[in-house]
Structures are given as C-alpha cells and as structure tokens.
VOZASE-149626 format. One record per atom (N, C-alpha, C, O, CB): residue in three letters; x, y, z. Coordinates in steps of 0.1 Angstrom, whole numbers, plus 5000, padded with zeros to 4 digits. Glycine has a CB too. Example, Ala and Ser with C-alpha at 12.3 -4.5 7.8 and 13.67 -1.06 7.14 Angstrom:
2
ALA513249435078;ALA512349555078;ALA513249675078;ALA514249675085;ALA511349555090;SER512849785071;SER513749895071;SER512950005079;SER513450115080;SER514149945057;
//
This chain:
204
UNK109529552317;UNK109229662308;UNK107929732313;UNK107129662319;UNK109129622293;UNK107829892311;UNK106829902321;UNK105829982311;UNK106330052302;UNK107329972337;UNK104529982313;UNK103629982307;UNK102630142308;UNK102330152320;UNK103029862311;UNK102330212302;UNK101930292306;UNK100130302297;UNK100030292285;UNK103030392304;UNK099230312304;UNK097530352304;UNK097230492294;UNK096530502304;UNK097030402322;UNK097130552289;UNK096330682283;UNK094630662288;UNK094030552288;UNK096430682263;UNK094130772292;UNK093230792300;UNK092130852292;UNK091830952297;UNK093630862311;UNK091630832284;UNK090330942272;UNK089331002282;UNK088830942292;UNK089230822258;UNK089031092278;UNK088231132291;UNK086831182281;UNK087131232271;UNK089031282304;UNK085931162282;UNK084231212278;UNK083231302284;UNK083431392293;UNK083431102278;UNK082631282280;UNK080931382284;UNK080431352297;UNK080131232296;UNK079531332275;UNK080131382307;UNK079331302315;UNK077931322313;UNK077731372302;UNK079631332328;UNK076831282320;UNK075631292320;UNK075231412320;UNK074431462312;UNK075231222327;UNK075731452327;UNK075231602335;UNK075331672320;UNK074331682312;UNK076531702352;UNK076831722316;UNK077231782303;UNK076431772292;UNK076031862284;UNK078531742299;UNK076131632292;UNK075531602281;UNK073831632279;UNK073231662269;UNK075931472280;UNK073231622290;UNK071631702296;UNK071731852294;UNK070831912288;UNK071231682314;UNK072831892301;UNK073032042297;UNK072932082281;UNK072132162278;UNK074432092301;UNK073832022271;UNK073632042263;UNK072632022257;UNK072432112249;UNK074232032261;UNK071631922257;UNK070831902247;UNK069432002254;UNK068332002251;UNK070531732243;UNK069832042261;UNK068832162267;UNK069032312262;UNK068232402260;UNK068932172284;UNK070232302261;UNK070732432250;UNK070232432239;UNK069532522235;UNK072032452246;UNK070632322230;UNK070032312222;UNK068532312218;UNK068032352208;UNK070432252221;UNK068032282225;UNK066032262227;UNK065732372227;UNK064832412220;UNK065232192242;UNK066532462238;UNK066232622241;UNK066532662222;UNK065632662214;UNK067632732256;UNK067932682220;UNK068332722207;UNK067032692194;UNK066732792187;UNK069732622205;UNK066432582193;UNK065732512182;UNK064432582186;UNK063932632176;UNK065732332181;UNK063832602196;UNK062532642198;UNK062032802191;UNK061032852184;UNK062532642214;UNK063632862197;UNK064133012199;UNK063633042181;UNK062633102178;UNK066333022204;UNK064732962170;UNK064932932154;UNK063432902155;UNK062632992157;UNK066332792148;UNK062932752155;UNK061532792151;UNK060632852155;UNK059632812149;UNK061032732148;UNK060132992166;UNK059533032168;UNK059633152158;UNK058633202152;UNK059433022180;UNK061133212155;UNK061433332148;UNK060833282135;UNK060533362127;UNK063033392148;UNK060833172131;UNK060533162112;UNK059233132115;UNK058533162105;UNK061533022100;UNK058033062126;UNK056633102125;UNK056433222126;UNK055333252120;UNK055933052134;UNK057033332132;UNK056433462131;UNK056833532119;UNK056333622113;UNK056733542142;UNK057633472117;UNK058233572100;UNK057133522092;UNK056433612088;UNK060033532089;UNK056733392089;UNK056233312081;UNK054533402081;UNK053833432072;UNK056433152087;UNK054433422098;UNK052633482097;UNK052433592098;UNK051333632100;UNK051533442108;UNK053733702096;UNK053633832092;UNK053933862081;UNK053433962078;UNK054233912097;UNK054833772069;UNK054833752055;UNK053333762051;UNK052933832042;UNK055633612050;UNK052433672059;UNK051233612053;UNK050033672055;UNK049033652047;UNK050933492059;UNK050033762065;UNK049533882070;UNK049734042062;UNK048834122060;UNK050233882082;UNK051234042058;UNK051034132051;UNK051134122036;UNK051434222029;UNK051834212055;UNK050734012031;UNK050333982012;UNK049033962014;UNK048333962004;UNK051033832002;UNK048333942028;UNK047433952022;UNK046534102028;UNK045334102026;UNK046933812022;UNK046934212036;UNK046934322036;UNK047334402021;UNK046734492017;UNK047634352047;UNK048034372016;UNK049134361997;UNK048034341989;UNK047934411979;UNK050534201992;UNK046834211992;UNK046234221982;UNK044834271986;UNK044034301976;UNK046434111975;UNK044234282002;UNK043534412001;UNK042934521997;UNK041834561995;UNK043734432002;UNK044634591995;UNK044434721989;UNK044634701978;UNK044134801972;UNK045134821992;UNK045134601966;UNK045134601951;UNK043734551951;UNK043234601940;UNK046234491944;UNK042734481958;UNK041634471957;UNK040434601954;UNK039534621947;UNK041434401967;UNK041134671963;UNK040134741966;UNK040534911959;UNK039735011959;UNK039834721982;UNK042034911953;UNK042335011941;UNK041534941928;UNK041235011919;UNK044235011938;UNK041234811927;UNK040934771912;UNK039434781916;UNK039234871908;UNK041534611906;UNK038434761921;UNK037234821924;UNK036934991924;UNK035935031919;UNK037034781936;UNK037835071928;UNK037535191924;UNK037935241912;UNK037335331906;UNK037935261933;UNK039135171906;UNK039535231891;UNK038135161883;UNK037535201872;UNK041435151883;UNK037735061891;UNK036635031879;UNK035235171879;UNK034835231870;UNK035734851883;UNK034835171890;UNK033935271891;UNK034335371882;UNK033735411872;UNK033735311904;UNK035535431888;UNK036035601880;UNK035935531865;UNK034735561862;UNK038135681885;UNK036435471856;UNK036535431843;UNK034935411837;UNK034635391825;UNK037535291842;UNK034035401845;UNK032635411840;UNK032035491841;UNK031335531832;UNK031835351842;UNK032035561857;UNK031335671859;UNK032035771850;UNK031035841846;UNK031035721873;UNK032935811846;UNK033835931833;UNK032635901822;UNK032136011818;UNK036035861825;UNK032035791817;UNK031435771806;UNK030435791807;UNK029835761796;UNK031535681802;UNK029535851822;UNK027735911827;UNK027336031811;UNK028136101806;UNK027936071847;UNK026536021808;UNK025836081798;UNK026436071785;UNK026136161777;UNK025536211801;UNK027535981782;UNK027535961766;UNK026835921760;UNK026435811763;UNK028135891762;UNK026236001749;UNK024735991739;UNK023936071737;UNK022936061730;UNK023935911743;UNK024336181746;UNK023236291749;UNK021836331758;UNK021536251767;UNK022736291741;UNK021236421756;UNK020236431768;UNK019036301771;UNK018136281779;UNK019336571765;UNK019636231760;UNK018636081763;UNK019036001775;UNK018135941781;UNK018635971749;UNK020635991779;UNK020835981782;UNK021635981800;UNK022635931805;UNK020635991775;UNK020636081806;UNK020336151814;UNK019736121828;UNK018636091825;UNK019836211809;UNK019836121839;UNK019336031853;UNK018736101861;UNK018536211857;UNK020235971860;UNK018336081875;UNK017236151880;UNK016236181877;UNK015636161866;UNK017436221882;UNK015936241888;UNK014336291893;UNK013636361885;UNK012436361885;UNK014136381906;UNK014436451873;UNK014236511866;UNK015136491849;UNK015136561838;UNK014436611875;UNK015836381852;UNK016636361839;UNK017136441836;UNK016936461824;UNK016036331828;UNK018136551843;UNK019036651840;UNK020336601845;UNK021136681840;UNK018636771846;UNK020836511852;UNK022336491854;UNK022836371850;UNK022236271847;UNK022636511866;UNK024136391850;UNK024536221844;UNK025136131854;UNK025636021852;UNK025636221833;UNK024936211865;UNK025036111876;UNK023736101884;UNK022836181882;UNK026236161887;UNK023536021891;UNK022136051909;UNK022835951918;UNK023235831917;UNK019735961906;UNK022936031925;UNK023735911936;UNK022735931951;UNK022336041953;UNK025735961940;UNK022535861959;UNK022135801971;UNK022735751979;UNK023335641977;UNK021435741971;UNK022735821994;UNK023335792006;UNK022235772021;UNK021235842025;UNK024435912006;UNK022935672025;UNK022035682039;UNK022935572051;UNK023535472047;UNK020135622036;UNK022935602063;UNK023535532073;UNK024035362070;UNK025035322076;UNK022435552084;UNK023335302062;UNK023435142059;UNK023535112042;UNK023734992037;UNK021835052065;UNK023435212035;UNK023635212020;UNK023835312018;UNK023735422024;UNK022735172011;UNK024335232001;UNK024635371992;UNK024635311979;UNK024735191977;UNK026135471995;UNK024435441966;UNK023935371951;UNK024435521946;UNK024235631952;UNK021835301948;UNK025035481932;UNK024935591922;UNK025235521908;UNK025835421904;UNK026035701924;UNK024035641901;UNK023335551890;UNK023735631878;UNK024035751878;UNK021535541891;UNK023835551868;UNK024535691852;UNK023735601842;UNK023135501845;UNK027035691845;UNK023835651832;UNK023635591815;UNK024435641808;UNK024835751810;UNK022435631806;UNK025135541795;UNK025735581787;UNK025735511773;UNK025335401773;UNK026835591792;UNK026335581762;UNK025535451753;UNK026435401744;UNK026835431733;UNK024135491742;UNK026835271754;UNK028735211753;UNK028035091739;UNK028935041733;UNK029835071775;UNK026735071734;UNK026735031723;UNK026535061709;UNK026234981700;UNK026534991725;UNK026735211710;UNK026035311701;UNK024935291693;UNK024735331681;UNK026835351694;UNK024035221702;UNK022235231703;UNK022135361693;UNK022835461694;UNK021435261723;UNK020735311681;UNK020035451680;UNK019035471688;UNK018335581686;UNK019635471667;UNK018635411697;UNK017635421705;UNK018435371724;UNK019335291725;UNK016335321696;UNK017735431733;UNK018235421746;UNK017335251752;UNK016535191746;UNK017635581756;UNK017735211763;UNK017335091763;UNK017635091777;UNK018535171780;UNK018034981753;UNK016735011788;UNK017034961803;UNK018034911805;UNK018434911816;UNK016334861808;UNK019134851792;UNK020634841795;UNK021734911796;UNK022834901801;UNK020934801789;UNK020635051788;UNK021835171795;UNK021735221810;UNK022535301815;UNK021735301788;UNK020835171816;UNK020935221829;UNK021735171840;UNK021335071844;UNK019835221832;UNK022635201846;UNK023835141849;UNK024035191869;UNK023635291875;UNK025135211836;UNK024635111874;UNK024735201891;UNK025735071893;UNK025734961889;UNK022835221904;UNK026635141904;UNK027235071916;UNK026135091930;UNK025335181932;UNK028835151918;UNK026434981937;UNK025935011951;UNK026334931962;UNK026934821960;UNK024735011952;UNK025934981977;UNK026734891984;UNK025734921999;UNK025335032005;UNK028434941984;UNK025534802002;UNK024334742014;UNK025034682026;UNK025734582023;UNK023334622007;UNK025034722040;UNK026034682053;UNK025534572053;UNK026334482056;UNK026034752069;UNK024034522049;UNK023834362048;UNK024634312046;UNK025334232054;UNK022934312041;UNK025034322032;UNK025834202025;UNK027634252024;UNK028434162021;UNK025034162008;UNK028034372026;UNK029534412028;UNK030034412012;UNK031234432011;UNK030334292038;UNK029334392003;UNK030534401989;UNK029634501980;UNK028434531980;UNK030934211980;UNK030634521973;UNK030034651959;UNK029934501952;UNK030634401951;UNK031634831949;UNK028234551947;UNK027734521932;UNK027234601922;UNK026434691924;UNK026934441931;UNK027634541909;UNK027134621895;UNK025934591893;UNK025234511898;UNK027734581882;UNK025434691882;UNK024234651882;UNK023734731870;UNK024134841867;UNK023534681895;UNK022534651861;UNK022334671848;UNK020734731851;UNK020234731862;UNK022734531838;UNK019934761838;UNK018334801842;UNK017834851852;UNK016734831857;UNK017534711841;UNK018834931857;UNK018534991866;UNK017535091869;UNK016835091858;UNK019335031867;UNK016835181879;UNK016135301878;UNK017135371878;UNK018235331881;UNK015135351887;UNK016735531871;UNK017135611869;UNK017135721881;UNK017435841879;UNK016535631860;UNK016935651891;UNK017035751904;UNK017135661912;UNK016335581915;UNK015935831908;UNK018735711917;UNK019435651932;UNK019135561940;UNK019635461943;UNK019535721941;UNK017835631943;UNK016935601961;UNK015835521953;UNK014735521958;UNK016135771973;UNK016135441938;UNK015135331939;UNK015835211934;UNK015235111931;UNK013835351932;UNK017235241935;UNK018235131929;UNK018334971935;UNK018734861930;UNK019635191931;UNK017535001952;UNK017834871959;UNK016434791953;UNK016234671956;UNK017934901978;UNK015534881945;UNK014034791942;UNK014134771926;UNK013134751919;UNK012434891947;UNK015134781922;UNK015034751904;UNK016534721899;UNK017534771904;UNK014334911893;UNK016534641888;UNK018134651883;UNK018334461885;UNK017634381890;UNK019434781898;UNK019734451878;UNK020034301880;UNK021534321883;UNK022234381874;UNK019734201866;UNK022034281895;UNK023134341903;UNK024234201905;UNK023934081909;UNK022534411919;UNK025234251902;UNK026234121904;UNK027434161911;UNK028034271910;UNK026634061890;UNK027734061918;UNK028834071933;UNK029934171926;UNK029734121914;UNK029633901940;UNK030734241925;UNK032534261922;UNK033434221935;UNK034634231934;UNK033134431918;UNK032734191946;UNK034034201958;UNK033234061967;UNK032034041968;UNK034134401971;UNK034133991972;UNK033433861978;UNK034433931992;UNK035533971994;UNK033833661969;UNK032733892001;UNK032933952016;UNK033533832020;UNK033833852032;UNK031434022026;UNK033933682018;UNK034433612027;UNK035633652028;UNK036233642039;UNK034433482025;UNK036733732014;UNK037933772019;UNK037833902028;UNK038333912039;UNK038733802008;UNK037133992017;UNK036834162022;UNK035734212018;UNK035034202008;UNK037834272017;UNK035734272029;UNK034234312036;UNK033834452032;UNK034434512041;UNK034234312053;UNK033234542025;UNK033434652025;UNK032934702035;UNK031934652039;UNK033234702016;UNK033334792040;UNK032434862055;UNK031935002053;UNK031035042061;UNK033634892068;UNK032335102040;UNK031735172038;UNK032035252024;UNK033135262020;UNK031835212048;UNK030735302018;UNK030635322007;UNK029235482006;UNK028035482008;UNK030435161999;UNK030435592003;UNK029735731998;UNK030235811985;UNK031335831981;UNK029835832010;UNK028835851979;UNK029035941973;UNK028736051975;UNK027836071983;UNK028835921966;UNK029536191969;UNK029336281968;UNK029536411956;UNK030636441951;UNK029636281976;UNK027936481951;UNK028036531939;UNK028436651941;UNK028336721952;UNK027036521932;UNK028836671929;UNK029436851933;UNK029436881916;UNK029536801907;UNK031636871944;UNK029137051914;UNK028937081900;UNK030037191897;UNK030437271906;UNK027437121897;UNK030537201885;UNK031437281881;UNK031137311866;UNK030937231857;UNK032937221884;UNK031037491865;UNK030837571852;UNK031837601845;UNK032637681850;UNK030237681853;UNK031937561837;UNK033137611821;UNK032237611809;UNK031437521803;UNK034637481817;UNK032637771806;UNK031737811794;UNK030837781792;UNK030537721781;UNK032037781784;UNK029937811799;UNK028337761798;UNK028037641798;UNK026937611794;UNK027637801787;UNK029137551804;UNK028937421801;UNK028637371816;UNK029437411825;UNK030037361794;UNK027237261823;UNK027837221835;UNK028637041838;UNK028136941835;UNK026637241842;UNK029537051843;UNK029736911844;UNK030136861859;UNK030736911869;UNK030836881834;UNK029636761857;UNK029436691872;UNK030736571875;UNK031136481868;UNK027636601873;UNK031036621888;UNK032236551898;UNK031536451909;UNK030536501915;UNK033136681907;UNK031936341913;UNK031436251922;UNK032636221927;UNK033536181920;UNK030536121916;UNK032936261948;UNK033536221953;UNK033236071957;UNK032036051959;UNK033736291961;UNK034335961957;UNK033935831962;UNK034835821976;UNK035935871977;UNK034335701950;UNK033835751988;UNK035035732000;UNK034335601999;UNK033135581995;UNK035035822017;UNK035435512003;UNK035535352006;UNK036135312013;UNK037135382014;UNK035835271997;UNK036135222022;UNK036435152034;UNK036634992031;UNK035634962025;UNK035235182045;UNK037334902033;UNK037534842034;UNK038334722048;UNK039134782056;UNK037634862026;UNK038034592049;UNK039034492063;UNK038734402057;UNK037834382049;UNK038534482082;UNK039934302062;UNK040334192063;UNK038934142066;UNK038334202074;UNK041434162072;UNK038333982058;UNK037333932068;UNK038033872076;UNK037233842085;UNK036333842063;UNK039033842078;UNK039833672084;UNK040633792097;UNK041033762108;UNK041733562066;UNK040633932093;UNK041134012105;UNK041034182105;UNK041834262100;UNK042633982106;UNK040034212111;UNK039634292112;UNK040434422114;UNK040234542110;UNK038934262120;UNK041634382120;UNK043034502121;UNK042934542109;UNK042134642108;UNK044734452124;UNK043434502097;UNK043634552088;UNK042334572078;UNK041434502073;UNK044634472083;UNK042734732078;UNK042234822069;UNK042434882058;UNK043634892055;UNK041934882073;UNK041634952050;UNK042035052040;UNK040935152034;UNK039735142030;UNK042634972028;UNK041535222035;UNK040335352032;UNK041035442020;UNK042135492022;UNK040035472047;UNK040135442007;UNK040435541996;UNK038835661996;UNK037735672000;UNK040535441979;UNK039735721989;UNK038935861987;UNK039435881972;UNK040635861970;UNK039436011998;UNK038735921963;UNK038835991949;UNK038036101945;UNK037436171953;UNK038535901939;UNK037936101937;UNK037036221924;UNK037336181911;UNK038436151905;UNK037636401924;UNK036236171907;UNK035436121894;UNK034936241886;UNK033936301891;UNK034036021900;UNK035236301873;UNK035136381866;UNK034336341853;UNK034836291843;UNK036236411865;UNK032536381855;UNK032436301838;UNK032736371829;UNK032736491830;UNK031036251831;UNK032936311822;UNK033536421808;UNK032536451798;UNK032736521788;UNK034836341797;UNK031336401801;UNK030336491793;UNK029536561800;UNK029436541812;UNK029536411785;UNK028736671795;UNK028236801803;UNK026936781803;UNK026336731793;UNK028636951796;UNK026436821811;UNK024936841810;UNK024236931801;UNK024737031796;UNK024636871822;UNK022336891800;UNK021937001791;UNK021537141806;UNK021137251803;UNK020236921780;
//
C-alpha cells in the first residue's frame, strides 16, 4: 500500500527579517505621526490660551478705564487735574493712570488713584493702587500687583494713546491700547491687540 507525504511549506528567514522590518518601518512611521499631532495639539492650546490670556487682560483694562472720572472734578488726573485719563509712554515703559469713586467715598482718598503699567524689565502688566496722579511718576509711587506671569507670557509691548472728542460742550477722552504679547516656552507664537477705550464720563 503506498504512502503518500504532504509537504507544509513556511517562512524562511529571509521573509521573515523582511517582514519585521516593514513593520519597524510601519510602527515608527504611526508613532512619529501621533508625536507630531500630539506637539501641535499642544502647541496650539497653548497659543488658544495666549490669546484668551491676553483678551482677558485687555477687557480688564477697557472695563476700568470706561469708569476714569466717576465722582466728579475731584476726581481728575494729571499735571493739571483736568483729565480722566494721563497716560505715559517711552521706549522700555508705559503707565496710564485714572480715579474713580467705585466706593462712593464722600471724600477722595490715595485709593482712588488707580493705573495699569508695563516695564521690558519685568514683561507683565501690573495693577496698581495709590497711585500718582501723573503717568511719568507711576514707576515711583503706587502698590502694584502682577495680572500676567511672564514664565508663561511675556508681554513685549504696551502703549497708550490719548485722543479727545467734543459733543455738546462736553469733552470726553478716548485711550488707544496696543499690546503685544509671546509664548515664554516659544517665542514663534504671538499676539498683538489694538482697542479703544471710551470713558464715559466728561471732563470739566
């Protein structure tokens, strides 16, 4: 009776080195694409929060400076105590200073004196209470507290600009803000706003 063999045939070495080299290629290929998704996701939330940083810093400014001379001519800033803004600019700083009388004081007080400002020393806008009443002496008086921490973002630049507008015998003062902001962790990313600030109360 006669007998017959079946022959199974397999992988050889070679086939099998080939493949797991495809594979190696294949796996490297997969995780190199999900590290770069992973550090441009990460890259751009935190470009995402950046600019929500640095929109919620200027809505704060505009929502106070609107409130410059609430109270009346007691109220009042500068060189001459006629406006309800004074603002100061120069190549490495900048400061603008208001009063308003958010505790309906019968009398005015060093707590109404109020300013934002911002120094290339240190890269962040701070507030600031007891202030002078004039701009260009804001860096020598006042008690000033951080709003922006430069280890995330850095501000790089911070101006104002006054401008006046007449209705009905009335004058009231506009303050352009430009701001600049970067990444500390990466300098690529930026953001730059520009506004206008309208106070709503008028000068004498």
């Amino acid at each position: 009776m006669l007998t017959t063999k079946s022959l199974k045939g397999g992988f050889t070495l070679v086939e099998i080195l080939i493949a797991l080299l495809l594979g190696s290629l294949l796996l490297s290929m997969v995780v190199g694409l999900y590290v770069s998704n992973v550090s441009a996701g990460y890259k751009a939330l935190q470009f995402s929060q950046l600019r929500t940083d640095l929109q919620g810093l200027v809505a704060l400014m505009e929502d106070d400076i609107r409130r410059a001379g609430y109270g009346g001519e007691e109220f009042m800033v500068g060189a001459n105590s006629n406006k309800v803004v004074d603002t100061y600019n120069s190549e490495t700083k900048a400061c603008i200073v208001y009063a308003y009388n958010y505790d309906h004081s019968l009398a005015i007080s060093s707590s109404h004196y109020m300013g934002f400002r911002y120094s290339q020393d240190q890269m962040n806008l701070q507030f600031g209470r007891h202030v002078n009443k004039q701009a260009s002496q804001c860096f020598n008086s006042g008690l000033w507290y951080n709003l922006s921490d430069p280890k995330f973002l850095k501000i790089t630049l911070l101006y104002f600009n006054e401008s006046v507008s007449v209705h009905s015998f009335a004058r009231f003062r506009s303050v352009d803000i430009s701001i600049s902001a970067e990444l500390a962790s990466d300098d690529d990313y930026r953001y730059q706003m520009t506004t206008r600030v309208k106070a709503r109360n008028p000068e004498p």
